[in-house]
N, C-alpha and C positions, 0 to 999 in steps of 0.2 A: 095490598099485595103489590100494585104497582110504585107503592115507597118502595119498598124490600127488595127491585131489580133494579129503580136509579138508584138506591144505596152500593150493592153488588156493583151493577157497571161501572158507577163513580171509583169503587176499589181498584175493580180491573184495571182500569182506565191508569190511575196512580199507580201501580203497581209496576203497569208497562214505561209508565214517566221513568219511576225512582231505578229503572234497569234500563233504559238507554243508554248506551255504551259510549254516547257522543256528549251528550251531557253530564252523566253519571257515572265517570269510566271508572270509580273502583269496583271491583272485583272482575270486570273482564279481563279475558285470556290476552297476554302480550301483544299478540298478531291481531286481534282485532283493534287493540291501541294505538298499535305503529300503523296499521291504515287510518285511525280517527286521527294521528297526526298529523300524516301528512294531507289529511282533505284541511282540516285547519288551517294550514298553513297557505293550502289554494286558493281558499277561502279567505284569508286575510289580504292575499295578494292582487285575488282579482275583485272581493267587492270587500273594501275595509270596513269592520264593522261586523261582518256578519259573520266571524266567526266567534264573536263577544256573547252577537243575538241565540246562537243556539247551543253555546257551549259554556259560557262565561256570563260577566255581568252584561248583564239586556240594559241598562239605564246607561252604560258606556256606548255600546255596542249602537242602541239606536241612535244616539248623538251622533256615532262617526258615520253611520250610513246616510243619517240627513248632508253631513257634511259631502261625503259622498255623491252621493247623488245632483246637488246643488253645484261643486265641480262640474261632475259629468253633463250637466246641463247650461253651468257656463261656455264649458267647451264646444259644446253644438251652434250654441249663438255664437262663437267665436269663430265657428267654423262657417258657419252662413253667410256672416257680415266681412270673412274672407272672400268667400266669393263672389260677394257685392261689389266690395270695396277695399280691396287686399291695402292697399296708401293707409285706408282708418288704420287697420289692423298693425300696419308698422308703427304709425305716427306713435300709437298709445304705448309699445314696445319702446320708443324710444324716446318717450317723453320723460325729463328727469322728475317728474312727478309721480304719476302712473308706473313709472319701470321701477320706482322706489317702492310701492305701496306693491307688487306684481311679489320683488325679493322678500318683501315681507311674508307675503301669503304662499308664495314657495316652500322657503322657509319653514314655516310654520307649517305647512304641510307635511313637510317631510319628518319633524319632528314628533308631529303626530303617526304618520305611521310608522314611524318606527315604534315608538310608544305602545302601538297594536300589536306588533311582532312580538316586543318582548314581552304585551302581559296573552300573546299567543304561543309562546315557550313555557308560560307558566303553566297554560290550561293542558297542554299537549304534555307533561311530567315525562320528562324522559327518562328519568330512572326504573317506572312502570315499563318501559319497551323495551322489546327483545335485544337482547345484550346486540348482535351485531345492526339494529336498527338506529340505537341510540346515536353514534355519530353521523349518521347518516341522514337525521331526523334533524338534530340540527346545524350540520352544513347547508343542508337545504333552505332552512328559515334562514341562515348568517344570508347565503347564495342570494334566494327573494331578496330580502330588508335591501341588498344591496342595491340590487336591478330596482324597484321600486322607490326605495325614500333615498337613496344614495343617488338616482338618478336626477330627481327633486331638486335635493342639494347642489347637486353639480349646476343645474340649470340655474340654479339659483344665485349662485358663486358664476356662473359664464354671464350672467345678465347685469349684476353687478359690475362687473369686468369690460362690459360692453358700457356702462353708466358712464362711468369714469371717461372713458377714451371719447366716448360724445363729447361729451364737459370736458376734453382739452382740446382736440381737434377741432370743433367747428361752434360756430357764434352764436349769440344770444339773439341776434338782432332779427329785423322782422320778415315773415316770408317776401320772395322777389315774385313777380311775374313773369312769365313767358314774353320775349321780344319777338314780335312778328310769328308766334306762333312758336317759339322755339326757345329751350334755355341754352345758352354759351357759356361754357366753363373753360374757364383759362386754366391750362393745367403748367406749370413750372417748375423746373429743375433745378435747384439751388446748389450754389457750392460755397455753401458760408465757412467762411475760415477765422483762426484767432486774429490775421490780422487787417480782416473786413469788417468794417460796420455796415450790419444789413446782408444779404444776400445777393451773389449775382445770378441771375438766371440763365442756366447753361446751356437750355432749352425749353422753348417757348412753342405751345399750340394748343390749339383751341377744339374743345369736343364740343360742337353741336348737336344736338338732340330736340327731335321734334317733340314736341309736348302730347302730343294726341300716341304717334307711332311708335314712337320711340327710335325710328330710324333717324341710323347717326351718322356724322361724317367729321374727318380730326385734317384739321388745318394749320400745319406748321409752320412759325415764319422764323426765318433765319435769324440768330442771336448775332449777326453783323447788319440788320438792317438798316438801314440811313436814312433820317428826316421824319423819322415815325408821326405822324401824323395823333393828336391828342385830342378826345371826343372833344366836342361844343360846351362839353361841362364840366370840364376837366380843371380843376385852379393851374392845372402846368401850363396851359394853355395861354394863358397872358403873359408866361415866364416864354416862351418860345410859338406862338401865334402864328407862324410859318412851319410848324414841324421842329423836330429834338437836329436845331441845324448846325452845329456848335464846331462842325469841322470832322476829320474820322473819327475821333475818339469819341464823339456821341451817335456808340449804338445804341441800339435799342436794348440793350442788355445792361447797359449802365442807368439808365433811367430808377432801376429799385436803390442803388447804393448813393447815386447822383439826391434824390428825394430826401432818403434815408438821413442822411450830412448836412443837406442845403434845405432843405424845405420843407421837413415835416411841418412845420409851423402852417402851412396850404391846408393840415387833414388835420384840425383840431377833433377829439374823439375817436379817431381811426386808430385801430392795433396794431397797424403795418402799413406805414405811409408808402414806402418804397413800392409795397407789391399792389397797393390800389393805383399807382402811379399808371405801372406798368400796366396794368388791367386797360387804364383809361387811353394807355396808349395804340393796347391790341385792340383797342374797342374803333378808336380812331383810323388805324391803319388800315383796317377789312372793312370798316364802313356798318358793322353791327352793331348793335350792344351788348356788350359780354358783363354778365352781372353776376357770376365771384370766380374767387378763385380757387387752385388749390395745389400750394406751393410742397415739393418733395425734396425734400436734402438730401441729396445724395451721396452721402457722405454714411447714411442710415440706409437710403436705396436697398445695398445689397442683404441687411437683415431682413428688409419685409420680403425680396425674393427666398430668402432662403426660408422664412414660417411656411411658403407657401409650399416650401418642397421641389423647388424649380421651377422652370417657364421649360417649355419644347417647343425649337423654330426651328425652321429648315433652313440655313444659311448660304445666299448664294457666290460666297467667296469665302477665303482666309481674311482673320480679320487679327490686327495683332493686338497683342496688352502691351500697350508700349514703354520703353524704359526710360532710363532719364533724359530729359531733355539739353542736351547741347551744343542748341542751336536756333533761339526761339525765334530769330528774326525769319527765319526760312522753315519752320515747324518740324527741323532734324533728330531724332533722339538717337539715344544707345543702341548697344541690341534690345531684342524684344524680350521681355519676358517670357512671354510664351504666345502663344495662337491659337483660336477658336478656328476652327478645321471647317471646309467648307460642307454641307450636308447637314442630315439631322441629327439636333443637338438637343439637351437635356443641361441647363443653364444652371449652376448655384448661383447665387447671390453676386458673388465675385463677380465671375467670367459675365453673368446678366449684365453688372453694370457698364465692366470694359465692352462687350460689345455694344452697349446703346450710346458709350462715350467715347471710344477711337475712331480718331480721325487720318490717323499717318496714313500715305502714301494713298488718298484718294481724297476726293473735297467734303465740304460740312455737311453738301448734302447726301452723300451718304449716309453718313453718320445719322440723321435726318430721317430718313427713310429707314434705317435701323431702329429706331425710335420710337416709330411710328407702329414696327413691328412690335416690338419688347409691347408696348401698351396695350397691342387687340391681344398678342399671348396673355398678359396678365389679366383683362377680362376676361376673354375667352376660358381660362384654366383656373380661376377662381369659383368653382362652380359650389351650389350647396352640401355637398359631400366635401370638397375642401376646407371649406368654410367654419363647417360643425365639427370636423374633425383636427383641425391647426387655429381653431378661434381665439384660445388665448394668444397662442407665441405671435398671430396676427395681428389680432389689438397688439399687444404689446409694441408689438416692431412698429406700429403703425402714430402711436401714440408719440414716436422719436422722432417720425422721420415727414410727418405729414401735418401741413396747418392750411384752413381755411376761412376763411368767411362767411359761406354757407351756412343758414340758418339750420339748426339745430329743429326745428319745427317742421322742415319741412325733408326730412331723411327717408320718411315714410312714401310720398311721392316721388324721389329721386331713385331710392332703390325698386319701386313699381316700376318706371324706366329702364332701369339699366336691365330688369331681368325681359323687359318688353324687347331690349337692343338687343338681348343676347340672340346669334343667331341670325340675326339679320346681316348683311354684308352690309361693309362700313365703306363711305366714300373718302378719298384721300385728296388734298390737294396742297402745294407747297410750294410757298412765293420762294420760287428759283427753281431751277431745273428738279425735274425732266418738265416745271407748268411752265416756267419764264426764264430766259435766259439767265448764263451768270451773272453779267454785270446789274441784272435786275435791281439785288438788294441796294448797291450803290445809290442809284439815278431809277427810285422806283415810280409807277406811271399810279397814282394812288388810283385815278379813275377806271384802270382798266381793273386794279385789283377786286375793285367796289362790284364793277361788273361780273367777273369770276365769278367772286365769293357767293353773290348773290343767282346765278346760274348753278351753283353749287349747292345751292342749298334751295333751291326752288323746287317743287313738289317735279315726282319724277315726270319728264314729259314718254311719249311714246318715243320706241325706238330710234325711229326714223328724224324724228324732230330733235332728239338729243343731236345725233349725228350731224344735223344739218346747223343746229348753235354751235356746236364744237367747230366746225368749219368754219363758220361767218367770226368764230375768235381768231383764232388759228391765221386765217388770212387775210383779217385787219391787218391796217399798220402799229408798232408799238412794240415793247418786249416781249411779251407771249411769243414762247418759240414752238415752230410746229415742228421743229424737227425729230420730235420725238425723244424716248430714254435716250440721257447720257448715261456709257459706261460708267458702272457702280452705282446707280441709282434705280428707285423701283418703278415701274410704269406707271402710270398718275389714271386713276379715273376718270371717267367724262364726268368734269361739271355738270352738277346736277344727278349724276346719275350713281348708282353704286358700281364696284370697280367690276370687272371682268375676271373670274379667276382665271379662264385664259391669257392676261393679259398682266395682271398684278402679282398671284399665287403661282403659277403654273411657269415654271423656268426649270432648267437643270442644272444643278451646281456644277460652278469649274473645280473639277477636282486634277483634269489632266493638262500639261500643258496642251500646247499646238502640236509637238512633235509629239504627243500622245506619251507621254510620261509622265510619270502619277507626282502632282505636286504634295511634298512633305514640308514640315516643319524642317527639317536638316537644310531642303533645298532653298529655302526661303533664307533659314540666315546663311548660309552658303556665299548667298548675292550679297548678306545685308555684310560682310563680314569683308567683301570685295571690292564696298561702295558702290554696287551695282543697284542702286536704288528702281530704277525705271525699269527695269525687269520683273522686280515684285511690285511695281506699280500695274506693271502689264498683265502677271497673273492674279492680280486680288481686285485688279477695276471692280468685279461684279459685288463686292460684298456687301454693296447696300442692296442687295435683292435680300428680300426675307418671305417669310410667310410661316405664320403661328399655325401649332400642328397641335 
């Protein structure tokens, strides 16, 4: 007797199998199909696999959910040793090894699920559902496939994308050390032309970054410096053993094109004699060691600002784009092209570069201090939402316009810095006014600079004690001028210490004259149209005030 009920039950049992409307959707009503499809399709999106396992083939199905799961479990571990050690987690993203074997199994992921979508359109029979369910059933699965294996793809194709731009931009060679606790990156502004060999650097300055904090500070030294000083290890250094003393025309800005023509023979092995030259010479003249660099043409400049969608500064004068030049021995041009307005601004490409590059009717170091701005805006607004959202047309623009020496190994720690820097106030200081007089760069005092720099970058001291270094500079003998900002230039931070936004950020732009009337563009060339130059000298002095907004 008790055969005769496991026989019955086992029927039951089979009976209620071969009528599961999930599994066995012939003969149920429409409406209950167009719900069994679209849980399929939920089911395929949110755990792939398991809409195979209880609808379709189980021998497929359980494959993709081992696959499944196995993901979802690398992801954890990837997720924990982020939080360990975020530097591994880049390093491996950006190792041309690992980031190759990463698009492969993207890839291939994604091809797989899609593969699931579509043998989950098969399972799901749209022609069984309700006449107005049917395109609705599968827009929805096309909608998923896309969000899911399309996003796959994309990531797949953006990582590739990022491979590339690694593998041209920056070197093979081996990671550097921290100097003194800190890496130095020489950053350079190139304006290579058809009829230069080599690049000249338009501007020159150096981002220090503490290895532990990430707190940074940008040191720019004027592209007219004189007698640059070339480390201890420099091969330039037997060619000029007193400093680049060769008369005015050896600034420091010629040294990469100087190299480039006359000496590369000095860097056998080196991919850019010109610009390690120069390296060895910023490294000599602050009295640091700065160990790579990373040169921008500016010439490409204004497409990497435009991927980025603009830069926003708050401008403390009119600053012009200026027109052709005729009159170089006195730095006189045409009318202007046009003029970046004083206040906040929303920069293209364009206008970003003319204002980090004009210099009419104020000195370089405005221009200088413009510069200095344009860079903390471009950190600063580079954030991970721009980043993932303009990453191609970025790399792209980036892969034109930017070359390093920067090992290629070590990306994973440099970008754990810079998001460590982000946020932090950066310290500024710049050989020549508002830190040292004009004639500094001419007849410069290397030992007071050594001093500086190294006060500048020395862990912060307490208030009080900044204050009282900053004095005992200040009222030594030597170029350091204590007289504080000159007109059109930005306040300079205490050595050592980060800037003051009362003092650095915190200005209000001239927008009025003195007799309180709103300066325009008309009034501006008005003067320039009268030879009234020193009038629009008088209302634009301020426009090396900046500050990234």
């Amino acid at each position: 007797m008790s055969n005769g009920l496991a026989a019955a039950a086992e029927k039951t049992r089979r009976r209620g199998v071969l009528t599961d409307p999930v599994r066995y959707p012939s003969g149920s009503a429409p409406r209950v199909l167009s719900k069994r499809a679209f849980l399929l399709i939920l089911l395929t999106l949110l755990v792939p696999g398991s809409a195979q396992v209880v609808a379709g083939n189980r021998r497929l199905g359980r494959i993709a959910l081992r696959v499944t799961l196995t993901v979802w479990g690398l992801l954890i571990v990837a997720l924990v040793v982020l939080a360990a050690s975020r530097p591994a987690v880049i390093n491996v993203i950006t190792n041309p090894v690992t980031s190759l074997l990463l698009v492969m199994v993207l890839a291939a992921l994604a091809l797989g699920w899609a593969a699931l979508f579509l043998n989950t359109l098969r399972l799901i029979r749209p022609v069984l559902l309700e006449t107005g369910m049917r395109a609705a059933a599968v827009l929805t699965l096309v909608l998923a496939m896309l969000l899911s294996s399309g996003s796959l793809g994309y990531a797949a194709y953006l990582l590739n994308v990022g491979r590339g731009a690694i593998g041209t931009i920056f070197a093979n060679g081996p990671a550097m050390e921290p100097s003194a606790g800190r890496y130095n990156f020489l950053m350079m502004g190139g304006d290579a032309g058809a009829d230069r060999t080599g690049r000249r650097p338009d501007s020159l300055s150096v981002i220090s970054v503490d290895a532990k904090t990430g707190q940074s500070a940008i040191i720019s030294i004027p592209r007219n410096l004189q007698n640059a000083r070339f480390s201890e290890d420099s091969p330039m250094r037997k060619i000029y053993p007193d400093g680049y003393d060769c008369g005015d025309e050896c600034l420091i800005n010629a040294i990469n094109t100087e190299v480039t023509n006359k000496y590369k023979d000095l860097y056998p092995g080196v991919e850019d004699p010109g610009a390690q030259a120069t390296l060895e010479a910023v490294s000599g003249t602050l009295g640091i060691k700065v160990q790579a660099y990373v040169l921008v043409d500016m010439d490409g400049f204004a497409k990497l600002i435009d991927a980025m969608g603009g830069i926003k500064i708050k401008a403390g004068g009119w600053v012009p784009i200026s027109g052709e030049t005729i009159d170089e021995a006195n730095g006189i041009h045409g009318m202007p092209l046009g003029w970046i307005p004083a206040g906040d601004n929303t920069l293209d490409g364009y206008h970003a570069l003319w204002y980090g590059r004009s210099r009419e009717f104020v000195d370089d170091y405005a221009r200088i201090a413009r510069q200095q701005c344009v860079q903390q805006a471009m950190l600063k607004q580079l954030d991970p939402a721009t980043l993932l959202s303009k990453f191609e047309d970025i790399v792209k623009a980036g892969t034109k316009v930017v070359d390093s020496n920067i090992s290629a190994s070590q990306l994973g720690s440099f970008v754990d810095l810079a998001l460590k820097s982000k946020g932090q106030p950066v310290s500024r200081l710049t050989i020549g006014p508002p830190d040292f007089d004009a004639s500094f760069s001419t007849v410069p005092d290397f030992d007071r600079i050594h001093q500086t720099v190294d006060k500048l970058l020395a862990p912060a001291p307490a208030a009080g004690a900044a204050e009282d270094s900053l004095r005992q500079l200040t009222t030594a003998p030597g170029p350091l001028s204590a007289a504080g900002p000159r007109p059109g230039t930005a306040p300079a931070a205490l050595p050592g210490t980060a800037p003051s936004p009362s003092s650095s950020w915190d200005f209000t732009p001239v927008t009025i004259t003195p007799d309180g009337e709103l300066i325009t563009e008309q009034m501006l060339n008005g003067f320039k149209r009268i030879g009234d130059e020193q009038s629009i000298r008088n209302l634009v002095a301020t426009n090396g005030q900046c500050a990234p907004l």
